[in-house]
FIDO-360555 format. One record per residue: x, y, z of N, C-alpha, C in turn. Coordinates in nm, 3 decimals. Atoms other than C-alpha are relative to their C-alpha. Example, Ala and Ser with C-alpha at 12.3 -4.5 7.8 and 13.67 -1.06 7.14 Angstrom:
2
[[0.089, -0.119, 0.000], [1.230, -0.450, 0.780], [0.090, 0.120, 0.000]],
[[-0.082, -0.119, -0.006], [1.367, -0.106, 0.714], [-0.077, 0.109, 0.073]],
This chain:
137
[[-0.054, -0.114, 0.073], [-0.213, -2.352, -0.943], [0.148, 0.011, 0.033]],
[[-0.188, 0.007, -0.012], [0.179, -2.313, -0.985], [0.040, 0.077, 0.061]],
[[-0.041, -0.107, -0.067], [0.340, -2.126, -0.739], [0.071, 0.155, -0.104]],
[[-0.085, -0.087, 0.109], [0.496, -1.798, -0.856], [0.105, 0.057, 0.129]],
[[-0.137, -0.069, -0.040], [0.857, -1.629, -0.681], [0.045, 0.098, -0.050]],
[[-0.070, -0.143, 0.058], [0.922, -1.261, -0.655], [0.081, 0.026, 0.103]],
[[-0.087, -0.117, -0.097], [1.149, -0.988, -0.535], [-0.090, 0.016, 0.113]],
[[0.058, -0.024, -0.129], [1.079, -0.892, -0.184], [0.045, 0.129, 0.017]],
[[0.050, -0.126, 0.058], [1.007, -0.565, -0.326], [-0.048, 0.040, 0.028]],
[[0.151, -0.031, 0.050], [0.740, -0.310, -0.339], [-0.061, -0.002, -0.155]],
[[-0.012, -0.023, 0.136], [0.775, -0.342, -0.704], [-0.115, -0.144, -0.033]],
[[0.042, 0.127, -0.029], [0.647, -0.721, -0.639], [-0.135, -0.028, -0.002]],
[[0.147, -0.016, -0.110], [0.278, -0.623, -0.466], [-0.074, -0.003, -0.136]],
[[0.105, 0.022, 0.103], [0.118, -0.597, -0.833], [-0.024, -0.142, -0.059]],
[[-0.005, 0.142, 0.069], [0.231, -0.930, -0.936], [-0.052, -0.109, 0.068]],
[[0.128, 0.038, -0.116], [0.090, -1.075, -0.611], [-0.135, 0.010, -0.032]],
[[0.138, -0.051, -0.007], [-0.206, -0.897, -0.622], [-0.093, -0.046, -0.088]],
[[0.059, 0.050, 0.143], [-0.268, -1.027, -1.003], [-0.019, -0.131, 0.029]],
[[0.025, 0.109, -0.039], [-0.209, -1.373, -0.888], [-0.096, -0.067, 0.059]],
[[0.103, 0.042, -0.082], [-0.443, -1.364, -0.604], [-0.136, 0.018, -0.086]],
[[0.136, -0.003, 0.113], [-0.718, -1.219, -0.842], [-0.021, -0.120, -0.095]],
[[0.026, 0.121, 0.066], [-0.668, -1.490, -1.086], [-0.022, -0.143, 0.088]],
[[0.068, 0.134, -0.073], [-0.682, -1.792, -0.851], [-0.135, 0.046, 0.035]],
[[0.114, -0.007, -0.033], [-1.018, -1.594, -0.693], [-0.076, -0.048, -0.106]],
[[0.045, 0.019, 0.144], [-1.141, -1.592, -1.030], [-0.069, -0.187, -0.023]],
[[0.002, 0.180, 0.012], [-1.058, -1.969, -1.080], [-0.134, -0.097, 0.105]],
[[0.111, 0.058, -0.102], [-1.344, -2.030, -0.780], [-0.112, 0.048, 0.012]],
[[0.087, -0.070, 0.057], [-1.556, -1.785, -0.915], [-0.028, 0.040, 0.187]],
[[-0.033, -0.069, -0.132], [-1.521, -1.556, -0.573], [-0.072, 0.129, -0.042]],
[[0.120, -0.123, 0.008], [-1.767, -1.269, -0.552], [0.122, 0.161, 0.004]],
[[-0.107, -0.095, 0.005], [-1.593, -0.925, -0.612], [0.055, 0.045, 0.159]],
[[-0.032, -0.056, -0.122], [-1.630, -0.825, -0.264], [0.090, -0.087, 0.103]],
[[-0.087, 0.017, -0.110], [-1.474, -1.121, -0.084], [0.179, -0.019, -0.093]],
[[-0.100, 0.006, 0.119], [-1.225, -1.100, -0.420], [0.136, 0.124, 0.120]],
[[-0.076, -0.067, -0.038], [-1.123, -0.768, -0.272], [0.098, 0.004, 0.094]],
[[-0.008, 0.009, -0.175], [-1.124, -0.847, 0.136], [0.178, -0.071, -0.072]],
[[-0.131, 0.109, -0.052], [-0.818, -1.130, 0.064], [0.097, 0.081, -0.101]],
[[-0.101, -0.037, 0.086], [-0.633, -0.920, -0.210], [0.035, 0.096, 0.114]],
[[-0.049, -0.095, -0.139], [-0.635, -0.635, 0.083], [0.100, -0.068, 0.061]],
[[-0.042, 0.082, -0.099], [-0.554, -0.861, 0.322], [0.182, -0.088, -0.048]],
[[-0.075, 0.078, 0.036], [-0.288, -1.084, 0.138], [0.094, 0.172, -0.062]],
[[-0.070, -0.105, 0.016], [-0.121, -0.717, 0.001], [0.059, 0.105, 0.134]],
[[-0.086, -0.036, -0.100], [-0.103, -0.613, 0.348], [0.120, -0.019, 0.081]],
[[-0.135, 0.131, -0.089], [0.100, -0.904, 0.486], [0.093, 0.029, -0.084]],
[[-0.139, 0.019, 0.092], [0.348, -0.875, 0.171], [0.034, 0.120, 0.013]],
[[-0.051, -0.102, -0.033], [0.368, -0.504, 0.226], [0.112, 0.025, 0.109]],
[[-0.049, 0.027, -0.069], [0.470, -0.612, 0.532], [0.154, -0.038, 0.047]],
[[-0.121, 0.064, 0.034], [0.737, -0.836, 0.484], [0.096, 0.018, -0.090]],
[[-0.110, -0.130, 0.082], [0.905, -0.572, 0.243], [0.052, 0.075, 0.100]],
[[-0.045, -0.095, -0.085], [0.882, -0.323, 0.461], [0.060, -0.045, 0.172]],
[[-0.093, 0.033, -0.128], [0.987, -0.488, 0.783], [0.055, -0.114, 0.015]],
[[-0.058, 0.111, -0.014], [1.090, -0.817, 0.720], [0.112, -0.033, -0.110]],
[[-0.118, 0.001, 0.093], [1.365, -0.741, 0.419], [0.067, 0.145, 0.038]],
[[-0.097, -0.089, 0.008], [1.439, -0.389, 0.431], [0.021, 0.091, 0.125]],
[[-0.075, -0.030, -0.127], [1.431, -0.284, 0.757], [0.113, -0.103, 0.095]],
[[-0.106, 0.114, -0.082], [1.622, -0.615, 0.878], [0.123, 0.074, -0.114]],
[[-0.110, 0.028, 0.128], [1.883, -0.501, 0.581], [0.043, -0.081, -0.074]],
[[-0.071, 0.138, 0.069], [1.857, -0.804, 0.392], [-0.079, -0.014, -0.128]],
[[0.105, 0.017, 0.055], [1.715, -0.925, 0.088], [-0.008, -0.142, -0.043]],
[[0.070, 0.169, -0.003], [1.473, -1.222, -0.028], [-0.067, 0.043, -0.057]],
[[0.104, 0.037, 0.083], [1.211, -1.341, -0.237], [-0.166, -0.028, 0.125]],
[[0.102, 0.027, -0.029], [0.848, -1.374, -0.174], [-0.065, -0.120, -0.115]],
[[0.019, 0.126, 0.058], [0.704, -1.767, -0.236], [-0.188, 0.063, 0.013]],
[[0.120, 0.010, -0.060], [0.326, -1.711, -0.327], [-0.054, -0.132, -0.074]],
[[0.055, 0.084, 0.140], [0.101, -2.011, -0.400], [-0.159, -0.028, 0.061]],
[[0.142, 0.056, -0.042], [-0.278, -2.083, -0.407], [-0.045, -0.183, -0.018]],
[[0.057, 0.150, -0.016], [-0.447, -2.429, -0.304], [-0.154, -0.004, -0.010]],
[[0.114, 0.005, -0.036], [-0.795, -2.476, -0.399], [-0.040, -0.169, 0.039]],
[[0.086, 0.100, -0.050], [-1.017, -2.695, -0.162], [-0.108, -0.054, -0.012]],
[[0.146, 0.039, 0.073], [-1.340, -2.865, -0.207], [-0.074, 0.127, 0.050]],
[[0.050, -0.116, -0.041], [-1.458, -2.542, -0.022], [0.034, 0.122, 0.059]],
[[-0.076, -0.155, 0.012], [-1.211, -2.268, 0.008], [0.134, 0.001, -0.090]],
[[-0.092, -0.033, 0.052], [-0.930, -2.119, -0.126], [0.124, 0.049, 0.081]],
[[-0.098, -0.087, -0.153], [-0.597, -2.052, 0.072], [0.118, 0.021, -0.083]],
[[-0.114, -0.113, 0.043], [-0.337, -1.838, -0.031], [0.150, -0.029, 0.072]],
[[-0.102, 0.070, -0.085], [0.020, -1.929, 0.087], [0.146, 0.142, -0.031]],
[[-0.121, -0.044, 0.001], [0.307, -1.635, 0.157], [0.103, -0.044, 0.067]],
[[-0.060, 0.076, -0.081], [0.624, -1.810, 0.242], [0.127, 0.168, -0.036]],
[[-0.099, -0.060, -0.009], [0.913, -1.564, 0.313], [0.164, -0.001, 0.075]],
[[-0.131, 0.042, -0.121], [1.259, -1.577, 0.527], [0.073, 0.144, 0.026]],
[[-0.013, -0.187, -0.092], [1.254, -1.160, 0.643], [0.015, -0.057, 0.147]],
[[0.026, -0.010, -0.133], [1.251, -1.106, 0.991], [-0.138, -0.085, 0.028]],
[[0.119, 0.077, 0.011], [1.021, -1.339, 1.147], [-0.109, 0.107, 0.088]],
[[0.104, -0.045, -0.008], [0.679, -1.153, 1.204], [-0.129, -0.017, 0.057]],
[[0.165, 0.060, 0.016], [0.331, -1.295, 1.330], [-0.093, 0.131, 0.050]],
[[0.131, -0.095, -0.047], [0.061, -1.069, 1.314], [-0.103, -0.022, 0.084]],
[[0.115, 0.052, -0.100], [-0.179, -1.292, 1.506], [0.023, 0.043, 0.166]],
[[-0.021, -0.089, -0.119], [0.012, -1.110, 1.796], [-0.079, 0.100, 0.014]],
[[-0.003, -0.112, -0.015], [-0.090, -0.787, 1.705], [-0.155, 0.036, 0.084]],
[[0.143, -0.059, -0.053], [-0.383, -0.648, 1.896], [-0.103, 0.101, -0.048]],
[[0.138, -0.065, 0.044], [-0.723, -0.488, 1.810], [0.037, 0.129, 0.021]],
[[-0.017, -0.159, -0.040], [-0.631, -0.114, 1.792], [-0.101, 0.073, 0.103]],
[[0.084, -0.042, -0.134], [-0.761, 0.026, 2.112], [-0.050, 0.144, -0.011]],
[[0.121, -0.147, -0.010], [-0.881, 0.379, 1.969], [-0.079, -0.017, -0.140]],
[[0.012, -0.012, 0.157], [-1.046, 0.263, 1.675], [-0.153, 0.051, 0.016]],
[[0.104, -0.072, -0.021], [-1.389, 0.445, 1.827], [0.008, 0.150, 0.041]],
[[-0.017, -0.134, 0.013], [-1.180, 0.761, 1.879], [-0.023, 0.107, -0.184]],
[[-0.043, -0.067, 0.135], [-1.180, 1.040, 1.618], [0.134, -0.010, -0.084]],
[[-0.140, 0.003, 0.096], [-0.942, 1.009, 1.325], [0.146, 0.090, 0.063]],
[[-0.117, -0.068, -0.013], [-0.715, 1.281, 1.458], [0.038, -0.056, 0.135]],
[[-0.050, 0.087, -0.112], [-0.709, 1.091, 1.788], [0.065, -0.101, 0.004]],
[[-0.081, 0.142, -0.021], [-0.555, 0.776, 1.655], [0.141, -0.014, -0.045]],
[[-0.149, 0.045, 0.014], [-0.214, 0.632, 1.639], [-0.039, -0.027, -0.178]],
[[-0.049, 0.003, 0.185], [-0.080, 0.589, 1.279], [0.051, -0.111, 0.034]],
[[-0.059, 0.147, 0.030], [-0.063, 0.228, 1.210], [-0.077, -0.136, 0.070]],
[[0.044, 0.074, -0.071], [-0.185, -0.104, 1.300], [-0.113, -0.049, -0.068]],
[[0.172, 0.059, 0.046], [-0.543, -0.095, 1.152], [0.004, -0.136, -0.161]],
[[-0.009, 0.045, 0.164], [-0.442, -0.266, 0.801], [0.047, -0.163, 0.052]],
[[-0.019, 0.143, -0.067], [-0.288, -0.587, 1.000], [-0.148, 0.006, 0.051]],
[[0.122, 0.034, -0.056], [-0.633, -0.592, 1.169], [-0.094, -0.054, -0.069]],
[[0.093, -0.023, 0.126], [-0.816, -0.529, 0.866], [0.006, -0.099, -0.083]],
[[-0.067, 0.102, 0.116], [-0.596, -0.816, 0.669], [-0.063, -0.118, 0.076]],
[[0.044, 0.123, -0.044], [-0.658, -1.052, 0.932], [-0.155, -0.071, 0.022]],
[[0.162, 0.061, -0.038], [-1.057, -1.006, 0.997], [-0.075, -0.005, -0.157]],
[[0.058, -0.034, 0.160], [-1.115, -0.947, 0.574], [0.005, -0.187, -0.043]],
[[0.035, 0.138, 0.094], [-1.101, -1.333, 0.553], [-0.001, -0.084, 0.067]],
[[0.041, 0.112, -0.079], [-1.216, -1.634, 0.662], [0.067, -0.041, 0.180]],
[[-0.084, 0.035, -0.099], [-0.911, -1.762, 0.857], [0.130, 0.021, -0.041]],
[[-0.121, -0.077, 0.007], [-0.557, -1.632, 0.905], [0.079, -0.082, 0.086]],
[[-0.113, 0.085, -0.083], [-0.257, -1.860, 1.023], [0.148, 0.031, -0.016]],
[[-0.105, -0.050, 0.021], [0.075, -1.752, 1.084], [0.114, -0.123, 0.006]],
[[-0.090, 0.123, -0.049], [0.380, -2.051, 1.111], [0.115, 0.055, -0.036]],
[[-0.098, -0.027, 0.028], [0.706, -2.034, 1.140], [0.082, -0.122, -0.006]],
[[-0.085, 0.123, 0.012], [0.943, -2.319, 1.015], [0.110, 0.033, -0.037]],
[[-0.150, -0.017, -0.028], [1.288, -2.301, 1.100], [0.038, 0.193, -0.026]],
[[-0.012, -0.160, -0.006], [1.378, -1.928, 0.895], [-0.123, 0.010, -0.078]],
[[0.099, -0.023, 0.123], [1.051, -1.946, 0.672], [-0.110, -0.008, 0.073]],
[[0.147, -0.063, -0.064], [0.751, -1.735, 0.760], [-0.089, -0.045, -0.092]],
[[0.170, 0.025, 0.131], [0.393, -1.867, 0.590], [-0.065, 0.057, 0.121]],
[[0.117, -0.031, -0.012], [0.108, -1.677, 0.578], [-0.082, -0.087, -0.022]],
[[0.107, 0.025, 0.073], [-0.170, -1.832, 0.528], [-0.157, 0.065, -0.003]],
[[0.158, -0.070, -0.039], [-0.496, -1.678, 0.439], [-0.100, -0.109, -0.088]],
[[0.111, 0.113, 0.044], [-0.829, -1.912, 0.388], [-0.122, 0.118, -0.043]],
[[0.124, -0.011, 0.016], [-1.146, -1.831, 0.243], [-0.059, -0.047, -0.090]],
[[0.155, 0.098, 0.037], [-1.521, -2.035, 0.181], [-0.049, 0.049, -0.059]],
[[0.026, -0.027, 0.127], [-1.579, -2.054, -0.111], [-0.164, -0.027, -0.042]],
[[0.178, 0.089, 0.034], [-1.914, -2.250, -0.033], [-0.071, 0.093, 0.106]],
């Protein structure tokens, strides 16, 4: 499937989001794990708007492209924001407290990373890839 190149926007996140639906589509992907990687893959680009263009003060494009495999599908955000890896981030440590007990923030990286198969972060030279996988079989 042909890559597509947007603004590193929030304006951007629908045109993503449409993308990822149509490649699921293309592998005939059940609605539910349809949803998990559109979550997931809208979190990371949220991301890299919000802290990897416009809080660094800079701006850039977002590279997305899908690869299908003989048995998954992997999703590819390449960016050059601030470099980022979420595979740092840690398991929110009150996520068995009450709602009004917890910190604001965090859960949606968690959420992006465990909503799909497998989640790889790389960094080459200034260019951040995401990658998100999921078995299709």
């Amino acid at each position: 499937m042909e890559s597509i190149k947007v603004p590193g926007d929030l304006k951007s996140l629908d045109v993503i989001s449409d993308y990822v639906t149509t490649a699921a589509k293309k592998v005939n992907l059940d609605s539910k794990r349809t949803y998990k990687l559109r979550l997931a893959v809208d979190e990371i680009a949220t991301n890299i708007v919000i802290h990897g263009y416009e809080a660094a003060g800079i701006q850039g494009n977002i590279k997305c492209q899908a690869e299908f495999g003989e048995e998954n599908l992997s999703i590819y955000l390449e960016d050059r924001g601030m470099q980022y890896d979420a595979t740092l981030e840690a398991k929110p440590d009150d996520l068995n407290k009450p709602l009004e007990e917890r910190h604001i923030g965090g859960l949606g990286i968690y959420l992006a990373i465990n909503g799909v198969d497998k989640y790889i972060y790389e960094r080459h030279g200034n260019v951040n890839r995401n990658i998100f996988i999921v078995n299709t079989k």
